[in-house]
C-alpha positions as CSV (number, residue, x, y, z in Angstrom):
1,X,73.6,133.0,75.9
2,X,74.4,136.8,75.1
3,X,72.7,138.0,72.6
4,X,74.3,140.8,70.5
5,X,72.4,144.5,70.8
6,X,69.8,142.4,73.5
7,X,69.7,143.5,76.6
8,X,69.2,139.7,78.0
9,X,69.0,137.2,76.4
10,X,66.2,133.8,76.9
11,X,67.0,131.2,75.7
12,X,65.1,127.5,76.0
13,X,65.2,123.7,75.1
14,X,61.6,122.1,74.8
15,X,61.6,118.4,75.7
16,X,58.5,116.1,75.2
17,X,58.1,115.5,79.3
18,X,58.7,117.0,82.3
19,X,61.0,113.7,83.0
20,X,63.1,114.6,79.6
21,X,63.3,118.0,80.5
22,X,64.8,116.8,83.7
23,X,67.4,114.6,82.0
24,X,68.3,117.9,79.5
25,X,68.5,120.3,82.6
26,X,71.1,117.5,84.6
27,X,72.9,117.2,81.0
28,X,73.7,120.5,80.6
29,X,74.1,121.4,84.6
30,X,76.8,118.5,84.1
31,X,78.2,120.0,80.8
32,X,78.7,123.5,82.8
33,X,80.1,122.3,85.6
34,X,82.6,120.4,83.9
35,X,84.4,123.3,82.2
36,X,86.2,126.0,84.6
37,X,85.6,128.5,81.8
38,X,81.6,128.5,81.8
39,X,81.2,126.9,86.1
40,X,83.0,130.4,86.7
41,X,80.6,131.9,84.0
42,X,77.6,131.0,84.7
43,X,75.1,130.3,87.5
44,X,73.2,126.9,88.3
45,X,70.1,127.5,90.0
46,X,69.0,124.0,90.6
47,X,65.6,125.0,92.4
48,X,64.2,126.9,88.9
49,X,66.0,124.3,86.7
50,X,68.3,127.4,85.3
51,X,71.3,128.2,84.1
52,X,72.2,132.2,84.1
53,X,74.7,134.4,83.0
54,X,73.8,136.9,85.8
55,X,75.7,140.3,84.0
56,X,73.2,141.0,81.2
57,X,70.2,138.8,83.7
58,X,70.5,135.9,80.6
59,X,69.3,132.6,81.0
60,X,68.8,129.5,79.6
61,X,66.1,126.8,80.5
62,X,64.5,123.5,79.8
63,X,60.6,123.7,79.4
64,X,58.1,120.7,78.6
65,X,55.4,119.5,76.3
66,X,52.7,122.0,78.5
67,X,51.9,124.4,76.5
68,X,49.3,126.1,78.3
69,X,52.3,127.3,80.4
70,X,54.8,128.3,77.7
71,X,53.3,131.4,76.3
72,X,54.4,134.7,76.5
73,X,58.1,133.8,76.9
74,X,60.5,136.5,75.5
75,X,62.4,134.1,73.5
76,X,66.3,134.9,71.8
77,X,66.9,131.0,71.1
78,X,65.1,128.1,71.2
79,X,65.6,124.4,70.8
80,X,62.8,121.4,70.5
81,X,64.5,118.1,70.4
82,X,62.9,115.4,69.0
83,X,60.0,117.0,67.2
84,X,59.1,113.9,65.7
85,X,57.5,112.5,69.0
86,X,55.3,116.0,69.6
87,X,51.9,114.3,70.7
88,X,50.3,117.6,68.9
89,X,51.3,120.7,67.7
90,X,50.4,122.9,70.8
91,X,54.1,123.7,72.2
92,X,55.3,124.4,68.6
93,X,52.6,127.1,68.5
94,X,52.7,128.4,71.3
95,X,57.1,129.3,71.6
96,X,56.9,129.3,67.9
97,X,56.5,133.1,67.7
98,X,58.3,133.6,70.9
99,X,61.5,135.3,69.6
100,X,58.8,138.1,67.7
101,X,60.4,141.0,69.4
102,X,64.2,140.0,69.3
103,X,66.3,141.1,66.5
104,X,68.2,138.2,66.2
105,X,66.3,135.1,67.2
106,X,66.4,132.0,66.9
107,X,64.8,128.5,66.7
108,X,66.2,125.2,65.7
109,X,63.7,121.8,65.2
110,X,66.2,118.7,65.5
111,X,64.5,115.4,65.0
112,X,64.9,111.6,63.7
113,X,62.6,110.4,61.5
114,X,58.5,109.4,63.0
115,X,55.7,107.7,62.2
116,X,53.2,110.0,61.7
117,X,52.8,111.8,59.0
118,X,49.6,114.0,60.2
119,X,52.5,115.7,62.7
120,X,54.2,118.6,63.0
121,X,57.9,116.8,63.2
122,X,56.2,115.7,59.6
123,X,55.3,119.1,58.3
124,X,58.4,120.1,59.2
125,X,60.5,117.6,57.7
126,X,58.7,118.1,54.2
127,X,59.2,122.0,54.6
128,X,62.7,121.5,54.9
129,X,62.8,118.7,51.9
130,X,61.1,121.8,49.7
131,X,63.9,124.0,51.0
132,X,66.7,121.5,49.6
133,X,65.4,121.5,46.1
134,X,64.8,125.5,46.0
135,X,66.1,127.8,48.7
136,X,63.9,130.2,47.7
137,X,60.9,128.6,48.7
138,X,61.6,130.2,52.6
139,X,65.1,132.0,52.6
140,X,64.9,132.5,56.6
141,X,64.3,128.6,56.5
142,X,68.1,126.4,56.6
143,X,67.4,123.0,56.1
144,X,69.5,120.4,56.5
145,X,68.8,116.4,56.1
146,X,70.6,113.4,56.5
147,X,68.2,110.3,55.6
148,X,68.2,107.7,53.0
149,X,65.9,108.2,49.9
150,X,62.6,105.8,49.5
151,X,64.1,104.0,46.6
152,X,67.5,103.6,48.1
153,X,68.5,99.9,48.9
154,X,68.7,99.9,52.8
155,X,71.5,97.0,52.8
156,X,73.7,99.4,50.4
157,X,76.8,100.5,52.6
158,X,76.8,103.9,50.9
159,X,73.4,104.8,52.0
160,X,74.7,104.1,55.5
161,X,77.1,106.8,55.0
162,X,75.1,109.0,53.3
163,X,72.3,108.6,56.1
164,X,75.1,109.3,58.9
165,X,77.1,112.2,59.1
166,X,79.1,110.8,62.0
167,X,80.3,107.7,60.1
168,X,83.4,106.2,61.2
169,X,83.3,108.4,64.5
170,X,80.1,106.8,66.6
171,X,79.0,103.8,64.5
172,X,80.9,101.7,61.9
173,X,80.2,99.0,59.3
174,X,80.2,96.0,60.9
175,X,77.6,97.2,63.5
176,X,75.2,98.2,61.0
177,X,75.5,94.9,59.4
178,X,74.6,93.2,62.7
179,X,72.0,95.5,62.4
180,X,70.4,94.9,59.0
181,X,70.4,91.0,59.3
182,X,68.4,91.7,63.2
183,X,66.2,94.3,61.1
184,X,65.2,91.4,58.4
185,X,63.8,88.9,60.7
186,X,60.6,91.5,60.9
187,X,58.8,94.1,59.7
188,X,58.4,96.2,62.5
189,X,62.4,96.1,63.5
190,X,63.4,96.4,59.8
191,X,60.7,99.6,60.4
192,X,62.9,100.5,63.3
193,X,66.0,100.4,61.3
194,X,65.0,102.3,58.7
195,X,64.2,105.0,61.5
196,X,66.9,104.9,63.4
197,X,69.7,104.0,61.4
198,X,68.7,105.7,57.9
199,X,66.1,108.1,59.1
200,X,63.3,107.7,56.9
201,X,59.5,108.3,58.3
202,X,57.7,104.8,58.3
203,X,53.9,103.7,58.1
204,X,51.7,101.4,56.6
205,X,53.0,98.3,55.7
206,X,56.4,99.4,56.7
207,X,54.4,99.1,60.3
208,X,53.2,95.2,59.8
209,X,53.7,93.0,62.4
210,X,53.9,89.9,60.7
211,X,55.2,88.9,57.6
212,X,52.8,86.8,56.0
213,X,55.5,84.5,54.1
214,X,56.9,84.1,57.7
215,X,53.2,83.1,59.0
216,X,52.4,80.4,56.1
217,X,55.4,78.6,57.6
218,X,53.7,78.7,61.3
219,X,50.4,77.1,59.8
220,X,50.8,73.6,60.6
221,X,49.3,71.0,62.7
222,X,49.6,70.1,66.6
223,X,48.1,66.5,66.0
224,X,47.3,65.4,69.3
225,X,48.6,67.2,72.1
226,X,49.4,65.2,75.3
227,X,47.3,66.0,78.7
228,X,51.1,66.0,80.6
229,X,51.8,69.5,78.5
230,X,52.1,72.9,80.0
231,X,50.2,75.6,78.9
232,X,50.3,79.4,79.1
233,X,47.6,82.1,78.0
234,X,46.6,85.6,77.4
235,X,43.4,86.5,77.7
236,X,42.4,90.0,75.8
237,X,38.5,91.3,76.3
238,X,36.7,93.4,74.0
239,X,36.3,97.3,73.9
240,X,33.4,97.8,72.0
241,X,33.1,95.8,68.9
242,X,36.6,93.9,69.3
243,X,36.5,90.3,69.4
244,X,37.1,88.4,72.6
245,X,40.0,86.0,72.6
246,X,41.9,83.8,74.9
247,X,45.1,82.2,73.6
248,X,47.1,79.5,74.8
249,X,50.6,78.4,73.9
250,X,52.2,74.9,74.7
251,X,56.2,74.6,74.2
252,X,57.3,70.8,72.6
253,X,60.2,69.0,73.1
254,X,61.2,70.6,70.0
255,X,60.8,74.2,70.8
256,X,58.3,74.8,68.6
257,X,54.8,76.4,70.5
258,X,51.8,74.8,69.7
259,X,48.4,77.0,70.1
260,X,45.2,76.7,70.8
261,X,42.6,80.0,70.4
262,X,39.4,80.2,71.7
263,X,36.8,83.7,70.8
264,X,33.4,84.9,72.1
265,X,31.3,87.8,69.9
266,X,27.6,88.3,70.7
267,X,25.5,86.2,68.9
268,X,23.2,89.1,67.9
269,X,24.9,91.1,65.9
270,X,27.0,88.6,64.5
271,X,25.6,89.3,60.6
272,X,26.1,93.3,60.6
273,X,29.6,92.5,62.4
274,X,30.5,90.0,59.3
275,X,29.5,93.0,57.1
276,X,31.3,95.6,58.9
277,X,34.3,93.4,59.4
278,X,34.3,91.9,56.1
279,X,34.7,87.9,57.9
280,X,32.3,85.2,57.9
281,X,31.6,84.8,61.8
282,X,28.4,82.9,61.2
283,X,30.3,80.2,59.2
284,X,33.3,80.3,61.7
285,X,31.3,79.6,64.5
286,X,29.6,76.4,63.1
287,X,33.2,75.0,62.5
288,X,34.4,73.9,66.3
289,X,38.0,73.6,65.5
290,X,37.9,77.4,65.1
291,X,37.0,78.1,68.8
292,X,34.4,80.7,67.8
293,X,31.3,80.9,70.2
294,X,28.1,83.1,69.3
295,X,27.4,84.3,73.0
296,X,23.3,85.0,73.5
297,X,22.3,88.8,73.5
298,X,24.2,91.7,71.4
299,X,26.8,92.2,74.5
300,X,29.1,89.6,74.8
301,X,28.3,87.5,78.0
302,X,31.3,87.4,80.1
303,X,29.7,84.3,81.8
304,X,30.4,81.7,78.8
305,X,34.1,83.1,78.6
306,X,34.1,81.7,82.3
307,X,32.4,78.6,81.0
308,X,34.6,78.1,78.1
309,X,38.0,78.8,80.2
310,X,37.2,76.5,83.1
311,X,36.2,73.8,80.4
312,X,39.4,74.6,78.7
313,X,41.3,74.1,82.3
314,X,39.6,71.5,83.7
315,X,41.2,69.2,80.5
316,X,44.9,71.0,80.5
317,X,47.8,71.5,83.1
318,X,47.5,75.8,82.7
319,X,49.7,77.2,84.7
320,X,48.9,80.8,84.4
321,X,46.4,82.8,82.4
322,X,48.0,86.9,81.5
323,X,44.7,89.4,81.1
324,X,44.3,92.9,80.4
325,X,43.3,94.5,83.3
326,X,41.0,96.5,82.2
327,X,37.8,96.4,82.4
328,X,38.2,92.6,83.5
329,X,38.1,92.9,87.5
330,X,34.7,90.9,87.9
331,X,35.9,87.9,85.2
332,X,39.3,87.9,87.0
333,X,37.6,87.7,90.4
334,X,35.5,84.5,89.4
335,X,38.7,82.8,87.7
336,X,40.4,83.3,90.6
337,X,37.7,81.8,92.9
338,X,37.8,79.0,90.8
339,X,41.6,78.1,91.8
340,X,43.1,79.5,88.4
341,X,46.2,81.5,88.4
342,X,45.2,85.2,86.3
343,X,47.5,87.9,86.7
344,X,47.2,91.4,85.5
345,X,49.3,92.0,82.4
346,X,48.8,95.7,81.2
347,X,48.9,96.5,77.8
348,X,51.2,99.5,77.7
349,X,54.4,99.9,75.9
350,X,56.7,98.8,78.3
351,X,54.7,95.7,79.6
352,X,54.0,94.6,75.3
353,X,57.3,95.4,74.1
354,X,59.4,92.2,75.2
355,X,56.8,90.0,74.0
356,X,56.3,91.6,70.9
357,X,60.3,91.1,70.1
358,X,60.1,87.7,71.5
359,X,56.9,86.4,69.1
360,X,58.1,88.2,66.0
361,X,61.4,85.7,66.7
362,X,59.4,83.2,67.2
363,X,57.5,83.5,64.0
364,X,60.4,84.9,61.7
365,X,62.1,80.8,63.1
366,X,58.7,79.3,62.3
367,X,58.9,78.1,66.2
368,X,55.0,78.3,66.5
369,X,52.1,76.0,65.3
370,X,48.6,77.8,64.4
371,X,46.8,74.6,62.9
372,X,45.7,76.9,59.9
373,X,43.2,78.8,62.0
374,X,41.6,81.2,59.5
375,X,40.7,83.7,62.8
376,X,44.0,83.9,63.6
377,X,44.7,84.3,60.2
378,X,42.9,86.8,59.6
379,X,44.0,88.8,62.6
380,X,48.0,88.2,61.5
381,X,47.5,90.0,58.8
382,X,45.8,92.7,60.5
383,X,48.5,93.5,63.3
384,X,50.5,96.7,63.2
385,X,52.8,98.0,65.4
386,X,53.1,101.1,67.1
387,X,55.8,102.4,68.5
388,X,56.9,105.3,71.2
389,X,59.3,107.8,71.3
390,X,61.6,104.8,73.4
391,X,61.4,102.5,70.6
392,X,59.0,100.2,72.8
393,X,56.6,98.6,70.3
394,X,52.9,97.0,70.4
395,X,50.6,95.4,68.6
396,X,47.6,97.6,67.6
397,X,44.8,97.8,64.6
398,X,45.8,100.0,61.6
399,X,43.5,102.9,63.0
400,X,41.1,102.9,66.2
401,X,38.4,103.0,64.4
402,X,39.4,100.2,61.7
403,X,37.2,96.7,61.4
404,X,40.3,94.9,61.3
405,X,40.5,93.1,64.9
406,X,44.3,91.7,66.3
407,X,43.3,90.8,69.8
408,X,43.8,86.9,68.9
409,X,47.9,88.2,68.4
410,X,47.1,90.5,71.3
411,X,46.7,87.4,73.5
412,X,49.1,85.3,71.5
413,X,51.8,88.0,72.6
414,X,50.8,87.8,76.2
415,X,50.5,84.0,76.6
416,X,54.2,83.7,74.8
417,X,55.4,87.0,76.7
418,X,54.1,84.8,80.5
419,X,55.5,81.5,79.1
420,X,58.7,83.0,78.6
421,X,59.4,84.5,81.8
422,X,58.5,81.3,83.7
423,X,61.1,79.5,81.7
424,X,63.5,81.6,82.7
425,X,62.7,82.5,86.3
426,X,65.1,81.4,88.5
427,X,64.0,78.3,90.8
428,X,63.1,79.4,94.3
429,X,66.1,79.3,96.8
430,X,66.0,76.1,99.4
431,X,65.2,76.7,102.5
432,X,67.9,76.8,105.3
433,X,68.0,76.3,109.1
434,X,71.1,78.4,110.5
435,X,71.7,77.0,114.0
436,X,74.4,80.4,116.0
């Protein structure tokens, strides 16, 4: 924290939140207060979040993602951890240029790989690749990387090593073999892998939910499904020109799920949505086993999905129905008026992530029947997942602005993710009568 010739010195670690901030501040604060040499150095000032070496008035700090706040700091040193997960580029710029009038600063970017490659984590990671392969390219630039290559063989024990510099100390071979065969039941874990375990920056198909050899296995049919069966479903509404869907899933005596989909998109528009979305909707709807209803008007009317539901109901044992809160207060209301069990289920990563894991098993063990619904279809092969800087995943579109709709798996997720936890709650405790 003293800088040479400085007469203080500043010195920061940029977080991505003011909660990881908080959890780098208590790290450190722990770190200093464990050694006698530096708790009899240095200062903890718990109320500014600051560590000081009081002599030449040096500090050192954690600062968050707000950027509007971080400018005009007097920078020696700086550290931004996990670059990678930067929602934009605003902090970078703004503490960038920081350490302008020091003589000696310095910054340091330490990062695993991402997903997006319009980032700055991105634009930094291909500086430093230039920097590798010619020095010269920035000379006040040191690059260093420890990743797999895109045509290495991820299963190749060498490429572990190579990819991990602290082989043999924190992680061995027979984790990451436990890890590779977990990593091959999906795309989106083996995505995860490659990430965490190799380093490599993943998108596109690296991001598919489903495989589809997986899915062909998942296509067959229910046949006739008792009325004494159980049934769970998620219920996803439309934003905008997103197709309406209400899943539900069934568990057999042989552990296998069978489903039945049901989905609502305005009648109106129904030709310049086939063209936009490249699906025949027209033709879907006249086939009933599909579940596709052309709903009057060029809004979808919420009042047939109420129809359709309590129809659906009134022939089933449903035990609970999972929707998207939002913008579904009204529908909710009436289901709930009508005796149904709806809960909110919010579609955030925490909430989405344990179902997601749980259907891709499900799929990748062909535990789920579809009856070759070419909706559903259509939508497996859309789904992507996105993932946060926690590793939580859901399932999303390949852009926001794409024609290629997912809420049928949306739903499917929910109604699997609902099923799940009632077949593992525990049973309700009997009542007892103490007599003192």
């Amino acid at each position: 924290m003293v800088a040479d010739g400085e007469a203080s010195a500043e010195c920061f670690g940029c977080a991505t939140s003011r909660e990881q901030a908080s959890i780098v501040y208590k790290q450190m604060k722990e770190l200093v207060q464990s050694s006698p040499y530096l708790s009899e150095m240095l200062e903890v000032i718990d109320s500014r979040k600051t560590i000081a070496y009081i002599p030449t008035h040096s500090f050192w700090k954690v600062i968050s993602s707000d950027a509007g706040r971080q400018e005009g700091l007097n920078i020696h040193s700086l550290c931004y951890d996990e670059i990678h997960s930067a929602k934009d580029r605003k902090l970078w710029d703004a503490v960038r240029y920081g350490g302008i009038s020091r003589s000696q600063s310095l910054i340091l970017a330490i990062t695993t790989a991402g997903v997006d490659r319009n980032s700055i984590g991105f634009e930094l990671h291909e500086h430093a690749m230039k920097v590798r392969l010619d020095p010269s390219y920035d000379e006040q630039f040191f690059a260093y990387v420890a990743a797999a290559a895109p045509e290495d063989d991820y299963r190749d024990p060498e490429v572990w090593k190579a990819a991990n510099p602290s082989w043999g100390v924190t992680m061995d071979e027979e984790s990451f073999r436990a890890d590779v065969r977990d990593a091959e039941q999906s795309n989106s874990r083996l995505a995860s892998f490659l990430r965490y375990r190799l380093n490599v920056w993943t998108q596109g198909d690296g991001n598919r939910f489903i495989k589809l050899d997986q899915w062909e296995k998942c296509k067959g049919d229910s046949g006739i499904l008792g009325a004494d069966r159980v049934w769970y479903a998620g219920l996803d509404l439309a934003q905008t020109w997103d197709c309406n869907a209400f899943v539900a899933v069934s568990k057999a005596s042989d552990g296998v799920f069978d489903v039945i989909c049901r989905f609502w998109i305005p009648g109106e528009n129904a030709g310049v949505r086939s063209q936009k979305d490249g699906v025949p909707y027209t033709a879907w709807a006249k086939e009933e086993r599909y579940g596709l209803t052309l709903t009057p008007g060029n809004t979808c009317d919420y009042d047939f999905i109420k129809r359709d539901i309590l129809k659906f109901c009134k022939e089933r044992t449903v035990r609970m129905i999972a929707v998207d809160p939002h913008n579904s207060h009204y529908l909710v209301q009436q289901l709930q008026a009508e005796g149904l069990n709806v809960q909110g289920f919010s579609q955030g990563f925490t909430n989405m992530n344990p179902g997601t894991r749980l259907t891709e098993t499900i799929i990748a063990q062909a535990r789920l029947r579809t009856n070759d619904n070419p909706i559903l279809n259509w939508m497996a092969g859309n789904a992507t997942t996105k993932e946060n800087a926690e590793g939580y995943v859901k399932v999303v579109k390949p852009s926001p602005t794409s024609p290629l709709r997912v809420d049928g798996i949306v739903a499917l997720i929910m109604a699997i993710a609902v099923a799940s936890d009632a077949e593992n709650a525990k049973p309700a405790p009997e009542p007892e009568i103490l007599i003192l």
